[in-house]
C-alpha positions, -999 to 999 in steps of 0.1 A, spaced: -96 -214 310 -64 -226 325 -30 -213 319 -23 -243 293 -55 -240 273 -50 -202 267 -15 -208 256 -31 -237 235 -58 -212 218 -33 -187 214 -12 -212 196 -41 -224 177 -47 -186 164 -11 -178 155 -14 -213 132 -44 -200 115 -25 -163 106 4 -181 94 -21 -198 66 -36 -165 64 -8 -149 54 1 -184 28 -27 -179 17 -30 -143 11 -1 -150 -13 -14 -160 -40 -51 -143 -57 -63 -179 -63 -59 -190 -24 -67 -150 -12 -107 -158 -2 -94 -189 16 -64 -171 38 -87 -143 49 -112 -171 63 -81 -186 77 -75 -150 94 -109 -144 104 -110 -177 116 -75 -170 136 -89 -139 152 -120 -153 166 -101 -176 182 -79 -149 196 -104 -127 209 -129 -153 226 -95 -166 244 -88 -129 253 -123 -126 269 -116 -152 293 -93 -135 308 -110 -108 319 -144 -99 341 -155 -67 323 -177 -86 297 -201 -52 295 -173 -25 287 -155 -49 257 -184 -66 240 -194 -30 237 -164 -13 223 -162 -41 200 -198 -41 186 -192 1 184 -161 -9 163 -180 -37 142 -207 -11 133 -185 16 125 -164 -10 105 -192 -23 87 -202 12 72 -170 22 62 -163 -15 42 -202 -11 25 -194 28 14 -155 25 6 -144 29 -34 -121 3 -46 -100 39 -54 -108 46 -17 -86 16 -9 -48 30 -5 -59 59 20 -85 33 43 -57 9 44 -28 38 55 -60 49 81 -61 14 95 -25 7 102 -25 47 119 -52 28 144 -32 0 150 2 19 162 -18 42 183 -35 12 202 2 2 203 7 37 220 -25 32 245 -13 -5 256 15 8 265 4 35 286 -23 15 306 8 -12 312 31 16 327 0 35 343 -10 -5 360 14 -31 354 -4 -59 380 -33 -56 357 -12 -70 331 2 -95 349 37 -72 353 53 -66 385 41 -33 405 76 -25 392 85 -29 358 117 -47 350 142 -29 324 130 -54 300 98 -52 303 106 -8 299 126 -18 275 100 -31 252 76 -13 256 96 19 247 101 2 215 65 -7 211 55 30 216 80 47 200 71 26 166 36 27 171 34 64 177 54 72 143 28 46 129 2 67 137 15 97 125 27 86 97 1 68 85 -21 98 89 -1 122 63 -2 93 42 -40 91 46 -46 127 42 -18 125 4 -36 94 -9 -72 109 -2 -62 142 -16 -65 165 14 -31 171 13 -6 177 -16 14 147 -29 45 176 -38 72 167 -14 76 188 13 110 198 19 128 228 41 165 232 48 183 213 72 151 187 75 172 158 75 194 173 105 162 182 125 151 146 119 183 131 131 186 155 163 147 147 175 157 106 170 186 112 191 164 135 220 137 105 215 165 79 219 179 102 252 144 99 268 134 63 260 170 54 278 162 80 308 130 61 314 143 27 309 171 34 335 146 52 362 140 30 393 106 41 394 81 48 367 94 78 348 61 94 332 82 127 322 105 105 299 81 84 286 57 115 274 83 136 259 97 104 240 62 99 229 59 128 215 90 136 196 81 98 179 46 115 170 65 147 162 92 125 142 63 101 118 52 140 109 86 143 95 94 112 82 66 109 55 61 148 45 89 151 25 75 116 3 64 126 -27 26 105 -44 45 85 -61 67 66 -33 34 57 -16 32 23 -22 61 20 -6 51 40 20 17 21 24 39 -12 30 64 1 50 40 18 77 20 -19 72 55 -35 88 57 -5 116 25 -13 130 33 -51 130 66 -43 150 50 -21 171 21 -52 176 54 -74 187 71 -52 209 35 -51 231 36 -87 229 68 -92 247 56 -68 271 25 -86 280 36 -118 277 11 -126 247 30 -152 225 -4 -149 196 5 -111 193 43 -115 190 36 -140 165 12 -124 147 27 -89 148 60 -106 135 43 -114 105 28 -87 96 62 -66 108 85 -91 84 60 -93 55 58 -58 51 95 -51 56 100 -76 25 72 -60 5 84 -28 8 114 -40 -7 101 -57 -37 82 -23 -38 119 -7 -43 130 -29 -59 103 -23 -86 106 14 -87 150 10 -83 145 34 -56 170 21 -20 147 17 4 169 44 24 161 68 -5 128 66 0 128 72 40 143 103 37 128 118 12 108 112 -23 106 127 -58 75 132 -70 62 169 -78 28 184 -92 25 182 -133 37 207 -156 31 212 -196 39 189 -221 64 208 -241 97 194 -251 129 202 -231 136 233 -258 105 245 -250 83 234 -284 47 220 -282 50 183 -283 25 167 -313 2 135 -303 -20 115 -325 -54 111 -311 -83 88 -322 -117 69 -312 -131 40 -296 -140 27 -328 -105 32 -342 -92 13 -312 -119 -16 -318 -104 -22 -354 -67 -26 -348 -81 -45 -317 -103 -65 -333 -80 -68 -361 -45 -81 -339 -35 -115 -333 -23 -105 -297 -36 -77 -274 -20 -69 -236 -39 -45 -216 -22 -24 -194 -48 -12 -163 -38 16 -141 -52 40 -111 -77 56 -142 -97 20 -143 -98 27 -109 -114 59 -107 -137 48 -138 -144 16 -120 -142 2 -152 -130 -33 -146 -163 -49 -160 -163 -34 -186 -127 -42 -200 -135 -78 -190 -166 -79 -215 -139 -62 -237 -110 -90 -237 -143 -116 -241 -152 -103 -275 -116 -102 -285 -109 -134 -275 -140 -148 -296 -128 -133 -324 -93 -153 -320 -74 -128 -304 -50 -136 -278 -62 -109 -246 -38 -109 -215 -32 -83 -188 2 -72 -179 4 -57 -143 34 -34 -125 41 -40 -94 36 -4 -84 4 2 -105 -21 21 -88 -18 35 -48 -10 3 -32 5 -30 -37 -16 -56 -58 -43 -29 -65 -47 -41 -97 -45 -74 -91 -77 -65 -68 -95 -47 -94 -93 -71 -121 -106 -102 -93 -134 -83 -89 -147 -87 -123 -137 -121 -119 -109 -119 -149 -90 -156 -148 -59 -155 -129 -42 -167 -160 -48 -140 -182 -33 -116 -158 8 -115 -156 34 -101 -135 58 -74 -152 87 -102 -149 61 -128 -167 55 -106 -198 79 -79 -207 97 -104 -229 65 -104 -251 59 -67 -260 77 -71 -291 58 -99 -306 25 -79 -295 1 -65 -325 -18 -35 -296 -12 -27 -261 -41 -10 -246 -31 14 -216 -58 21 -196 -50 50 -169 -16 45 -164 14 66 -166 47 64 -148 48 24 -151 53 25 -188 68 56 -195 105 49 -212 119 79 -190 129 55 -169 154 42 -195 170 78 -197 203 86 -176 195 116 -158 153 112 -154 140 114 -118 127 75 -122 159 66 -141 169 24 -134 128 22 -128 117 -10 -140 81 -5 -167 62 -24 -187 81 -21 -219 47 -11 -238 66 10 -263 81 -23 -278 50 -30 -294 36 -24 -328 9 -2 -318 3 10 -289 -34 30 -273 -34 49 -244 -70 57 -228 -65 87 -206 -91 118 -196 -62 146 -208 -25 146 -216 -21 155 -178 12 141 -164 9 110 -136 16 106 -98 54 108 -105 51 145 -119 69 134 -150 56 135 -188 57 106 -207 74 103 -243 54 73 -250 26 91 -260 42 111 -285 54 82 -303 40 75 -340 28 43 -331 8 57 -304 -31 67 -306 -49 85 -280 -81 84 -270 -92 106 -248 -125 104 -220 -135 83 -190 -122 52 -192 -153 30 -183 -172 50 -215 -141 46 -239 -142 4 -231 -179 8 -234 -181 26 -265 -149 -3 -280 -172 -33 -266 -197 -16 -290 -182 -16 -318 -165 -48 -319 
């Protein structure tokens, strides 16, 4: 392909990510903007291919990655989902790392001078540096959100010191090797790994329940790092693209602050978040709950004029998405007025949820946005949590609380309200919740695909 047909394909790609990403906005148009991004990609590699002899070496790292890829997609759990997403972006920011090294290692192949220019040092130091904290980063998130590692915060004296001083040694060595006259392989490989030493550092002391932030936040690392190759190279499709998925994370991991009123700063340098403790009263007393049954819950339910169902990461773990949606079908033949209200930080990820409840093919109209329905819990009959904790418990609204300014769904505005939960166990947040020692509260205790189960029974 000539030089203007490449830049042509490459353009043609970038296109179909931008209507990827539209699309990807909204759950109605998400099936079409993945097409759109498959479609985008295909595009990009085939025009990639051209550009190159060595047909036999790629066409068989990529069919190694296809196969690998397709038996992780066919084994994953939708509860899986979180810690395969924080493994993929570690993946892309160390093939950010590995670019750059083959560019420094043999810039004609890249179509660089046998010298690099500063800029061309310049970026990718930048590339590398971002893309190596990617990787590490996105690997203790992987190991916290899969449970190999503890979600408590880890925190020792003077961490926030040590993480300024290795920045600064990073910063010294990325400037050494951008002002060396020759290739400066020292430089670049203690820079390297102080930014692998320094993504260590930066997400240990996160507690579980800043990961969603943390999820979107290492999502825009890995798109930077994707950019800063693609000014090295030359490759307009990957600055483009990277830029998109650098910019959309950056702004997603502020509406993710945003929703928990944590600043974003906060949350870099350290979470709260620790394991769960007892659920006695700050004096010290036994708190009292009310408990109760599926079929208990299936009267008031079937009963109510209004009904919002609150999902969380326990209909995750149940996998018990179906079964609420038969649920909210009986309901609503028997008159009743079924919607879902959904917090922006519900579950391990962003729009995990929203995921969940697609899956069992639940109408996008029936399920609303915190923003969309916190105004209603007061005129609501029964809210029916299923499996969530910290994004309805009215801590939030107490001066002094760890969540304190947190926005929830204000579930204890309603008149009754059912929680569905296997113990009185405290959520990722490490904080109990008064809104299950409320009067107007019922428990009901067991797996929640077998409590929906047992309610679609007896309604």
């Amino acid at each position: 392909m000539s030089a203007n047909m490449v830049a042509l394909a490459y353009l043609v790609a970038s296109v179909f990510f931008i209507l990827a990403l539209k699309g990807l906005s909204s759950p109605e148009s998400a099936r079409r903007g993945n097409m759109f991004g498959i479609l985008g990609m295909v595009i990009a590699v085939s025009t990639t291919m051209t550009l190159t002899e060595n047909w036999t070496l790629i066409v068989g790292c990529i069919a190694i990655g296809a196969v690998i890829g397709t038996i992780i997609a066919k084994r994953v759990q939708m509860t899986a989902m979180p810690e395969l997403v924080a493994f993929m972006h570690s993946l892309v920011g160390l093939a950010a790392v590995f670019i750059a090294i083959a560019a420094i290692n043999n810039p004609v192949s890249f179509g660089l001078p046998e010298v690099l220019p500063t800029g061309s040092k310049l970026e990718l130091f930048l590339g590398t540096f971002i893309g190596a904290m990617t990787w590490s980063g996105s690997v203790i998130a992987f190991l916290k959100l899969s449970g190999r590692m503890s979600g408590t915060p880890i925190v020792f004296t003077g961490q926030h010191m040590l993480n300024l001083l290795l920045a600064i040694v990073m910063i010294g060595f990325g400037l050494w090797f951008f002002f060396s006259e020759t290739t400066n392989w020292t430089a670049f490989i203690v820079m390297t790994a102080i930014a692998f030493l320094l993504g260590f550092l930066i997400i240990i002391p996160i507690g579980g329940a800043d990961m969603p932030v943390v999820i979107s936040m290492l999502n825009s690392y890995s798109g930077w790092a994707a950019a800063g190759i693609g000014f090295s190279l030359g490759n307009p499709m990957l600055i483009i693209a990277g830029s998109l998925v650098g910019s959309s994370g950056a702004i997603l991991s502020y509406i993710m602050c945003k929703a928990m009123n944590r600043p974003f700063l906060s949350v870099i340098l350290g979470g709260f978040g620790s394991d769960g403790g007892a659920a006695v009263a700050d004096d010290g007393t036994q708190k009292t709950y009310r408990s109760g049954s599926a079929d208990d819950a299936a009267f008031l339910m079937g009963n109510a004029d209004s009904v919002i169902i609150i999902p969380g990461y326990g209909l995750a773990v149940a996998r018990a998405q179906h079964a609420v949606k038969e649920l909210a079908e009986m309901l609503q033949e028997k008159g009743v007025n079924v919607r879902f209200a959904i917090h922006p930080v519900a579950g391990r990820m962003p729009g995990h949820m929203n995921v969940l409840l697609a899956e069992a093919e639940i109408p996008y109209e029936q399920v609303l946005e915190m923003d969309e329905i916190n105004s209603d819990f007061p005129n609501t009959d029964v809210v029916l949590v299923l499996g969530a904790n910290d994004v309805v418990n009215p801590a939030a609204n107490v001066p002094g609380s760890p969540i304190y300014g947190m926005p929830i769904l204000e579930a204890q505005k309603a008149r009754t309200v059912m929680v569905v939960k296997r113990s009185m166990g405290v959520g990722y947040a490490g904080l109990d919740n008064d809104l299950f020692y409320m009067d107007k509260t019922m428990m009901i205790f067991g797996d929640a695909k077998k409590v929906v189960e047992s309610m679609v029974k007896a309604v």
